[in-house]
TORKOL-4160 file (C-alpha; in steps of 0.2 Angstrom, whole numbers, padded with zeros to 4 digits, m for minus):
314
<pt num="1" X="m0098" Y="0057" Z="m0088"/>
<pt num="2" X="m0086" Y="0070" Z="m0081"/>
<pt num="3" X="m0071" Y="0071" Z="m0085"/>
<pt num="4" X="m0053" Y="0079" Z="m0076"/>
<pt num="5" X="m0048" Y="0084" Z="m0094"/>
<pt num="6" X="m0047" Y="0100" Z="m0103"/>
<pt num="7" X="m0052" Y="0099" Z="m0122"/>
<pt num="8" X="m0035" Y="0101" Z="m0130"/>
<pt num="9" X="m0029" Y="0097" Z="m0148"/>
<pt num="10" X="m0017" Y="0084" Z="m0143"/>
<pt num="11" X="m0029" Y="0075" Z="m0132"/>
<pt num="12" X="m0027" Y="0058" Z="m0132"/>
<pt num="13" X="m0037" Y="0044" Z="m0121"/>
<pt num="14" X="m0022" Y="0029" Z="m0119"/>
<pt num="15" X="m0005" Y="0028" Z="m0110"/>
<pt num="16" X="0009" Y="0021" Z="m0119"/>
<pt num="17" X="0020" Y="0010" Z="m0106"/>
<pt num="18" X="0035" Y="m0002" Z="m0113"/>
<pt num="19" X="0024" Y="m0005" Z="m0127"/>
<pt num="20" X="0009" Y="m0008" Z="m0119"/>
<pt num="21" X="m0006" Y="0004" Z="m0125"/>
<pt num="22" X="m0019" Y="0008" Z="m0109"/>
<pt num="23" X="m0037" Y="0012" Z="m0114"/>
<pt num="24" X="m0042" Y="0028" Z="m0104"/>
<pt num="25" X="m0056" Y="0029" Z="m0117"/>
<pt num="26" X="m0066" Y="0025" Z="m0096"/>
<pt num="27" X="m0060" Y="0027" Z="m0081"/>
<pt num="28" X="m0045" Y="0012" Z="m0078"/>
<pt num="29" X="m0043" Y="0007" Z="m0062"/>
<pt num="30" X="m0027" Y="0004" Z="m0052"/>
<pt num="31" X="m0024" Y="m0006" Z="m0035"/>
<pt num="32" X="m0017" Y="m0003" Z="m0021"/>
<pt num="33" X="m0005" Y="m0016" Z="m0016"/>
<pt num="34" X="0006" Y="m0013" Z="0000"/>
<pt num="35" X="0023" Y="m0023" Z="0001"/>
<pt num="36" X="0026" Y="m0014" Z="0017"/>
<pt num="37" X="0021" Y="m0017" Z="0035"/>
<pt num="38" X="0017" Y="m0002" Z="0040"/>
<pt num="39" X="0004" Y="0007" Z="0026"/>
<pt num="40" X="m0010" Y="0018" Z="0033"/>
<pt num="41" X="m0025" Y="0007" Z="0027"/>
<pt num="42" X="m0019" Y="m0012" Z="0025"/>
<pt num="43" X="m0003" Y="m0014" Z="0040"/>
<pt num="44" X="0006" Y="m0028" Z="0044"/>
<pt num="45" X="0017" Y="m0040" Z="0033"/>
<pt num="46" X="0014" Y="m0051" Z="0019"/>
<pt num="47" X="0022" Y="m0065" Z="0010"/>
<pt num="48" X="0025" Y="m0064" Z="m0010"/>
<pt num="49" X="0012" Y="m0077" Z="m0014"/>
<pt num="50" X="m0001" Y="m0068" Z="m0001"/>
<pt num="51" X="0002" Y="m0053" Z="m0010"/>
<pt num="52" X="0001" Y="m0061" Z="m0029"/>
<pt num="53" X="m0016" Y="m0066" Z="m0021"/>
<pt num="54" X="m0021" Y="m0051" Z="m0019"/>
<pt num="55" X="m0016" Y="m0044" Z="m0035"/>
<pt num="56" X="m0027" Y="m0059" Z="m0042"/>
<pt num="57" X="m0041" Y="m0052" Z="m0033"/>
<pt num="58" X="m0039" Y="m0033" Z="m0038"/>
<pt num="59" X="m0040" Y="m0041" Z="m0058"/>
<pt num="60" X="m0056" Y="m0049" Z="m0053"/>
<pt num="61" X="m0063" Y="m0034" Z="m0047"/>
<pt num="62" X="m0059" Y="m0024" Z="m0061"/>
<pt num="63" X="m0042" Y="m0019" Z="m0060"/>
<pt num="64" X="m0029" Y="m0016" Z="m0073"/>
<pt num="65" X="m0014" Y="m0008" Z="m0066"/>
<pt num="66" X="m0010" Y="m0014" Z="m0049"/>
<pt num="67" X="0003" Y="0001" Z="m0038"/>
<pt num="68" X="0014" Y="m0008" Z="m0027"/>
<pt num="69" X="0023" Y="0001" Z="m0015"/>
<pt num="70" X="0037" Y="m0003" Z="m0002"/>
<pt num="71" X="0037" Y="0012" Z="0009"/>
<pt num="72" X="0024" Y="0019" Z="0016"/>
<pt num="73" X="0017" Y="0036" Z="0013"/>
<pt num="74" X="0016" Y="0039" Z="0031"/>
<pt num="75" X="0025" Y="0057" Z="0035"/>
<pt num="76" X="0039" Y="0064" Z="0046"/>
<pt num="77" X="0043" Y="0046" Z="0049"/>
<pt num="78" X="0063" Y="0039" Z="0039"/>
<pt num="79" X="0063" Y="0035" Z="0023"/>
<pt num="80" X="0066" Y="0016" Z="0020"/>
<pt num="81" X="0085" Y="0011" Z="0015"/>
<pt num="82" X="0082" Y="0009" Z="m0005"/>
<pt num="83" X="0092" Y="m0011" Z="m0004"/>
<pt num="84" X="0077" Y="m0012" Z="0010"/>
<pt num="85" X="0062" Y="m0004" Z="m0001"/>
<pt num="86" X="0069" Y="m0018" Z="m0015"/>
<pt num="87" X="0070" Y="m0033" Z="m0004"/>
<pt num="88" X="0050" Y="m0028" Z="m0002"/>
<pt num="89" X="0043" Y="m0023" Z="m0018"/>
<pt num="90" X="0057" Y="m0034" Z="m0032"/>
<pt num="91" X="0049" Y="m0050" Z="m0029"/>
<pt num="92" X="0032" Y="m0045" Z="m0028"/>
<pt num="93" X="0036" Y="m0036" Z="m0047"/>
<pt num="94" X="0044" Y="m0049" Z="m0054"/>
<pt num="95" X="0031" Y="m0063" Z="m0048"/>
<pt num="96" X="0015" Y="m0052" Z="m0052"/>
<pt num="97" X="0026" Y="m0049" Z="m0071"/>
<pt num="98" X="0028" Y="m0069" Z="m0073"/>
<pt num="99" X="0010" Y="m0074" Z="m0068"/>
<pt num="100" X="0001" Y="m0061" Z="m0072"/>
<pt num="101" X="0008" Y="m0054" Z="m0088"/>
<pt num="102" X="m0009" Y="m0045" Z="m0094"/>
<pt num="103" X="m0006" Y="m0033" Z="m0077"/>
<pt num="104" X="0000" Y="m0015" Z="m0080"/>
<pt num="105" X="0014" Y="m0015" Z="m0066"/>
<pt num="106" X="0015" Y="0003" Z="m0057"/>
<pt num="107" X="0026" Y="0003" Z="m0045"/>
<pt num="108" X="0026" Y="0018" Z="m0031"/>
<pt num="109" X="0045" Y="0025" Z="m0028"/>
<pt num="110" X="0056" Y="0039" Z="m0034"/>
<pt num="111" X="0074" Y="0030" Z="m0027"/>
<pt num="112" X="0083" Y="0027" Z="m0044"/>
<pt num="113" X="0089" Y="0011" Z="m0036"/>
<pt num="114" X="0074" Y="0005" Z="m0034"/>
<pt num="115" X="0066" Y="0010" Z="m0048"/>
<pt num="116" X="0079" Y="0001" Z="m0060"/>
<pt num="117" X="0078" Y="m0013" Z="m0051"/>
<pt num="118" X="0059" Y="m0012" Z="m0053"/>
<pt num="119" X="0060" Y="m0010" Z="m0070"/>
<pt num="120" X="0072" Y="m0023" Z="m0073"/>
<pt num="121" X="0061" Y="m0037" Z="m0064"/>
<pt num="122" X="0046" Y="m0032" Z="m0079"/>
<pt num="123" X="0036" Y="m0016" Z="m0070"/>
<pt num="124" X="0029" Y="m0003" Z="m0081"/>
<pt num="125" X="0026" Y="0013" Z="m0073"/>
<pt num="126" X="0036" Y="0023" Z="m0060"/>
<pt num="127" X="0023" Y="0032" Z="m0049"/>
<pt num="128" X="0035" Y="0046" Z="m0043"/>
<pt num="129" X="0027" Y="0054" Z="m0029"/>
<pt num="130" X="0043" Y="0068" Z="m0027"/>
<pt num="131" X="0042" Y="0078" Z="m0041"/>
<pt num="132" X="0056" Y="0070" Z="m0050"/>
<pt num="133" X="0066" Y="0075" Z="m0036"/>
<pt num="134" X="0082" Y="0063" Z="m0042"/>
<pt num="135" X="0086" Y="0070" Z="m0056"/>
<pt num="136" X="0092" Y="0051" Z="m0062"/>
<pt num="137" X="0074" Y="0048" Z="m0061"/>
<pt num="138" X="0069" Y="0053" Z="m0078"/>
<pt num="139" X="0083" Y="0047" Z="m0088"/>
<pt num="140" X="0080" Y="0029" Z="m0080"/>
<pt num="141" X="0062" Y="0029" Z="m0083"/>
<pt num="142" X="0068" Y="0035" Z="m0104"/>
<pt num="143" X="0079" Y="0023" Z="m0103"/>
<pt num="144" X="0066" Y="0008" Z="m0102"/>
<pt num="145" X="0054" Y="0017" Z="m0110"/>
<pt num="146" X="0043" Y="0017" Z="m0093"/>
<pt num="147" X="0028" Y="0025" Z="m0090"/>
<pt num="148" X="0031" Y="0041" Z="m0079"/>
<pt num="149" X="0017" Y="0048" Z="m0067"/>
<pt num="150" X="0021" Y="0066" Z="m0061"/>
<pt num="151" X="0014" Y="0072" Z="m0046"/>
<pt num="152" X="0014" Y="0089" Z="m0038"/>
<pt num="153" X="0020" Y="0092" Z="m0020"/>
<pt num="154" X="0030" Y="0107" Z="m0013"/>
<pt num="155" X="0041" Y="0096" Z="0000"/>
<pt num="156" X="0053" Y="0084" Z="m0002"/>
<pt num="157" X="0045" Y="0065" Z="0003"/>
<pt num="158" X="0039" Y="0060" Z="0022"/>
<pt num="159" X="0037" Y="0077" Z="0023"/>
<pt num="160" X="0020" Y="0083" Z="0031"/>
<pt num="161" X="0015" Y="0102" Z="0025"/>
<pt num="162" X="0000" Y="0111" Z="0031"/>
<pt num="163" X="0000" Y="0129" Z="0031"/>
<pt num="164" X="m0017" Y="0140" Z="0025"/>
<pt num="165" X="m0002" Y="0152" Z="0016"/>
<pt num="166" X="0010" Y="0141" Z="0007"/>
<pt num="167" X="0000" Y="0145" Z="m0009"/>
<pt num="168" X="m0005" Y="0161" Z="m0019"/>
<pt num="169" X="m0014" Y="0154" Z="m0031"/>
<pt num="170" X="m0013" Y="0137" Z="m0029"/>
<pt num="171" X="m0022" Y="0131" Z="m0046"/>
<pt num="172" X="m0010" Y="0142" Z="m0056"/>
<pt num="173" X="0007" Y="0134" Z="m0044"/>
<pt num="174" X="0000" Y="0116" Z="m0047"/>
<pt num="175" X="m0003" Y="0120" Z="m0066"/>
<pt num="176" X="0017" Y="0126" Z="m0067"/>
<pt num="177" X="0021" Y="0111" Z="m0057"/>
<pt num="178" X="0017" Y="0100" Z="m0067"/>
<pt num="179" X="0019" Y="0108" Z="m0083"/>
<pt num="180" X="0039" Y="0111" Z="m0080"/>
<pt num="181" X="0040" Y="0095" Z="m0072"/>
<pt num="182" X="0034" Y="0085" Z="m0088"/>
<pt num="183" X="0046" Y="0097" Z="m0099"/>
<pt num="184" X="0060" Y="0092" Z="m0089"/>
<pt num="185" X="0054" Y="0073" Z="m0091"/>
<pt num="186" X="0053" Y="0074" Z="m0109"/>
<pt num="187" X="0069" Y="0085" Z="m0111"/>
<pt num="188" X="0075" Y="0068" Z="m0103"/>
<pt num="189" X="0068" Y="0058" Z="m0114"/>
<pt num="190" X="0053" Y="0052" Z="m0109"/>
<pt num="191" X="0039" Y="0052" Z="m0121"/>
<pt num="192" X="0024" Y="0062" Z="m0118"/>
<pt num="193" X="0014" Y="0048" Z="m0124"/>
<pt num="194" X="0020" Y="0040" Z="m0108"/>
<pt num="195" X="0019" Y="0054" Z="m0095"/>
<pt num="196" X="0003" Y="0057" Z="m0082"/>
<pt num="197" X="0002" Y="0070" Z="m0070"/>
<pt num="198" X="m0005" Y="0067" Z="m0050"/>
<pt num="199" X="m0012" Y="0086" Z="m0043"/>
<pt num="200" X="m0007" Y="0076" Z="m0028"/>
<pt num="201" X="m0021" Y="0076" Z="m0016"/>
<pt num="202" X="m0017" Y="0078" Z="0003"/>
<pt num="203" X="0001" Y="0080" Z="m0002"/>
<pt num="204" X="0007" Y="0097" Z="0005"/>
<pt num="205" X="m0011" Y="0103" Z="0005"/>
<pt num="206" X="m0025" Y="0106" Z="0018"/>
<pt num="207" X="m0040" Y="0099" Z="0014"/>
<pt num="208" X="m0047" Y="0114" Z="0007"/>
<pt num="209" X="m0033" Y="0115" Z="m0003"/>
<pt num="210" X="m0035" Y="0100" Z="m0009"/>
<pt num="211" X="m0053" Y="0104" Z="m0014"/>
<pt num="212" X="m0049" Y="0118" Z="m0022"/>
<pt num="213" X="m0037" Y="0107" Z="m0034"/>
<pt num="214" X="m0050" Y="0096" Z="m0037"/>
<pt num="215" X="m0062" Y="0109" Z="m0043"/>
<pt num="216" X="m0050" Y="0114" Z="m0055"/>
<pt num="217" X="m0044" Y="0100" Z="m0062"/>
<pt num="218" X="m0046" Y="0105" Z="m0081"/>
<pt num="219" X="m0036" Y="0122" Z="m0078"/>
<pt num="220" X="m0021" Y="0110" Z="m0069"/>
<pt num="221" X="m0020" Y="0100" Z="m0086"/>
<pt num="222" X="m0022" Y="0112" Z="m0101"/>
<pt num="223" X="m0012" Y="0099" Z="m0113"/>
<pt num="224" X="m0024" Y="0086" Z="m0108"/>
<pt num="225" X="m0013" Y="0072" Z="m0103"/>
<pt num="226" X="m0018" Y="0057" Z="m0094"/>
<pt num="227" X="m0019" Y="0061" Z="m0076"/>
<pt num="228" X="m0019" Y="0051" Z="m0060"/>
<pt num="229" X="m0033" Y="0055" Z="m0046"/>
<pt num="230" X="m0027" Y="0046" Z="m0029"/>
<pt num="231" X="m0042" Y="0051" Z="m0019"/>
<pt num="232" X="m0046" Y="0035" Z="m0012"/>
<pt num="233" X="m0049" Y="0034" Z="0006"/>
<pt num="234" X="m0038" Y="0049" Z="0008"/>
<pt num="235" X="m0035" Y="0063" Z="0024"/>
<pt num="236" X="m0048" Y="0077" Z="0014"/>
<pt num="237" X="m0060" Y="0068" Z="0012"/>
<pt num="238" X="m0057" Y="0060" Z="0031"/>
<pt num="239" X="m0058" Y="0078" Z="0036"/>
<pt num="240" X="m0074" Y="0083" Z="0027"/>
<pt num="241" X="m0083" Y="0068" Z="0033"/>
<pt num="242" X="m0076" Y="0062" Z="0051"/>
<pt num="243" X="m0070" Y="0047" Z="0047"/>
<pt num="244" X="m0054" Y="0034" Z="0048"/>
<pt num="245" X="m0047" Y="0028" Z="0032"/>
<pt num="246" X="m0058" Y="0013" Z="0031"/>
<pt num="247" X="m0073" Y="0021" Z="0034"/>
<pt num="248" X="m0071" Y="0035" Z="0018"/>
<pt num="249" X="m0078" Y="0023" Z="0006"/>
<pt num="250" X="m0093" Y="0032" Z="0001"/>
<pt num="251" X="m0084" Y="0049" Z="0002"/>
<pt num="252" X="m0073" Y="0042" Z="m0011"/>
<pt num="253" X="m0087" Y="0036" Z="m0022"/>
<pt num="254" X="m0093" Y="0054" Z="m0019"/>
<pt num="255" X="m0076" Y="0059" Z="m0026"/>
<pt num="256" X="m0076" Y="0049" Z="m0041"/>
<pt num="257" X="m0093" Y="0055" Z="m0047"/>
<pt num="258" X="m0086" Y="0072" Z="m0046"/>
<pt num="259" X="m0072" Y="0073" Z="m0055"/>
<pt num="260" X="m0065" Y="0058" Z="m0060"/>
<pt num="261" X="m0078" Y="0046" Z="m0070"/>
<pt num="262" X="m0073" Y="0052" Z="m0088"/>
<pt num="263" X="m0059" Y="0050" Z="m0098"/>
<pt num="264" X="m0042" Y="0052" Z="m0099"/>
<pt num="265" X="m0043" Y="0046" Z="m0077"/>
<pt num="266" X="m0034" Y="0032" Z="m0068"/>
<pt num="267" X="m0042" Y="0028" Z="m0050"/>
<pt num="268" X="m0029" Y="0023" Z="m0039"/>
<pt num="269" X="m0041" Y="0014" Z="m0026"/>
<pt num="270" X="m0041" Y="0003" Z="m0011"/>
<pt num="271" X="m0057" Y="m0005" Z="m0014"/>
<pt num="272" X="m0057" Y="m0008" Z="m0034"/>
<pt num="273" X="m0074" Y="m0018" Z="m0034"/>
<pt num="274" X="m0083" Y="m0004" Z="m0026"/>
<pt num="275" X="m0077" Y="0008" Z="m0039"/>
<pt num="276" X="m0081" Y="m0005" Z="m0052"/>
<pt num="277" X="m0099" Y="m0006" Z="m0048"/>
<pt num="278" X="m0100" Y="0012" Z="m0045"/>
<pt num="279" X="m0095" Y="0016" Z="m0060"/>
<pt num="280" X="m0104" Y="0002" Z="m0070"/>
<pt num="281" X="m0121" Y="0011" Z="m0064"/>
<pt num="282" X="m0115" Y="0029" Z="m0068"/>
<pt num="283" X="m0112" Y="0023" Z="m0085"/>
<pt num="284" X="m0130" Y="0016" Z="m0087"/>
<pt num="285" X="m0139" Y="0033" Z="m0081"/>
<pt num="286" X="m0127" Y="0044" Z="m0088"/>
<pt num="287" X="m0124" Y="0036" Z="m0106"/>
<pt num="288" X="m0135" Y="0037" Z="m0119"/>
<pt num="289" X="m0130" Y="0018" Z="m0124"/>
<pt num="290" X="m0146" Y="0005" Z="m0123"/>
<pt num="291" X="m0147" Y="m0005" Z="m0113"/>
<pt num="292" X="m0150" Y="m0024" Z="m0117"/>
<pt num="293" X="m0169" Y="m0025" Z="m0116"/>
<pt num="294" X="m0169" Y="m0042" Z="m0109"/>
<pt num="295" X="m0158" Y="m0039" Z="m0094"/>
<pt num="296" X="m0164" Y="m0046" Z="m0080"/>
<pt num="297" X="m0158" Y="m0048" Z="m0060"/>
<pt num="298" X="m0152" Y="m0066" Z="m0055"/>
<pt num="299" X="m0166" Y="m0075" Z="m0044"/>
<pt num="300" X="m0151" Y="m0081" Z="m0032"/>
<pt num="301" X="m0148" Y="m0060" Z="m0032"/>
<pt num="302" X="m0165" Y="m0056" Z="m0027"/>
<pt num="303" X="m0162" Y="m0058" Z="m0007"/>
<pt num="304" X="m0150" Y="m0056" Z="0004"/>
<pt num="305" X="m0149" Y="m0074" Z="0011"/>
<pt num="306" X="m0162" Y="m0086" Z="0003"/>
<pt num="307" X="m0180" Y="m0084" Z="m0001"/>
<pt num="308" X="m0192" Y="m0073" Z="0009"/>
<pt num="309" X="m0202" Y="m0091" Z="0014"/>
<pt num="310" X="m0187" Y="m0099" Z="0021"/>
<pt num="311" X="m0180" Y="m0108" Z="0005"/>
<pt num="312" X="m0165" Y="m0108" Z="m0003"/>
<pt num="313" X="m0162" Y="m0096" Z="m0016"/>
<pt num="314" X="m0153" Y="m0108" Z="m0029"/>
């Protein structure tokens, strides 16, 4: 298994979140759900039940924490009005919180509006993706004893940076980043065992910056803390690859394997069952568990539509 953590002292593989405990003994997986009608991978708009479909869906397929988001991270395009961004995301929280209560509830926004209100219809984590840059961002989250994910970026949000220079050292800036930024949460009053830092792939980084985070990923997070890898379909591994967003699935798989299938990781992901199975195979040739000696394969799984003399497989 590899694993995006540095050996530390305090380690510790669970996420404490308005009194729930997350297991990151293994990768936990969190899905992608867009309340807005204009996100990169999944466009145009839903109803509340169509989306609380969906959500039941991402459980099936492995999914613990579901990431709800009402504005898309589309750059140098407005921001959405906040009483907007909660007419989008509020209900889908609160119906997600009421019939689905065993769902971690992450929801993607750094407005303190939103995020109270958020908070208020029963979501658990505030996946901040501005660096804390309201600084009633904190003391909200402390007050409802939130999760808090940090991520890095060097631009205020919807902002699209690319430049070969911005960065000296660029593990070293991300390392600072991250670790003022969770000093400052805590100073607010959030407790380290519910903070998670983001290296924030893509975000104001070239794809070979990005890699280059990615690389590093134990040197970003000497203390160990849970931490967040969004690489799902994302622009580096587009850029590598040549492809659109729904054609990145196997560079994302690549991506997992690399740095991201050991513990202490939560998989924001587009396609959870992928990543499910994925990961159910790594762990079989990688782990030095037994496996049950009278594991078999289905018949029915055996073909890809019925039996090879015309039958059906049953």
């Amino acid at each position: 298994m590899h694993s995006a953590m540095a050996t530390a002292p305090n380690f510790r593989p669970t996420l404490t979140a308005r009194g729930r405990v997350l297991d990151l003994s293994r990768p936990a997986l969190m899905g992608v759900v867009n309340a807005n009608p204009d996100s990169f991978s999944d466009p145009g708009h839903r109803q509340t039940d169509e989306v609380l479909t969906q959500v039941s869906q991402l459980v099936a397929d492995g999914a613990t924490i579901v990431d709800i988001g009402g504005q898309s991270g589309i750059t140098n395009v407005a921001e959405v009005d906040p009483d907007e961004e909660i007419r989008r995301v509020e209900p889908v929280v609160r119906a997600v919180a009421q019939e689905l209560p065993e769902v971690v509830i992450s929801v993607d926004t750094y407005k303190p509006p939103v995020i109270e209100a958020v908070l208020e219809a029963g979501a658990h984590i505030i996946n901040d993706v501005s660096g804390l840059h309201s600084p009633d961002l904190t003391p909200l989250v402390a007050r409802y004893g939130a999760g808090l994910i940090v991520m890095h970026t060097a631009a205020p949000p919807k902002t699209r940076l690319q430049a070969t220079d911005l960065y000296g050292n660029i593990v070293e800036e991300v390392r600072d980043f991250l670790a003022a930024k969770v000093a400052q949460a805590i100073s607010d009053g959030v407790s380290p065992q519910s903070i998670v830092v983001d290296p924030g792939p893509d975000f104001t980084k070239t794809p070979a910056q990005t890699v280059e985070v990615l690389r590093h990923l134990p040197e970003l997070n000497p203390d160990a803390l849970p931490m967040l890898l969004a690489i799902s379909r994302k622009d580096f591994i587009g850029a590598l690859t040549n492809t659109r967003p729904k054609e990145r699935g196997a560079g994302t798989l690549a991506a997992i394997a690399a740095v991201g299938s050991g513990t202490g990781v939560i998989l924001r992901l587009h396609n959870v069952l992928e990543a499910q199975r994925f990961l159910t195979v790594l762990d079989a040739l990688q782990s030095d568990v037994d496996i049950d000696p009278e594991l078999r394969l289905r018949d029915e799984l055996r073909w890809a539509a019925g039996r090879p003399d015309g039958t059906k497989a049953i």
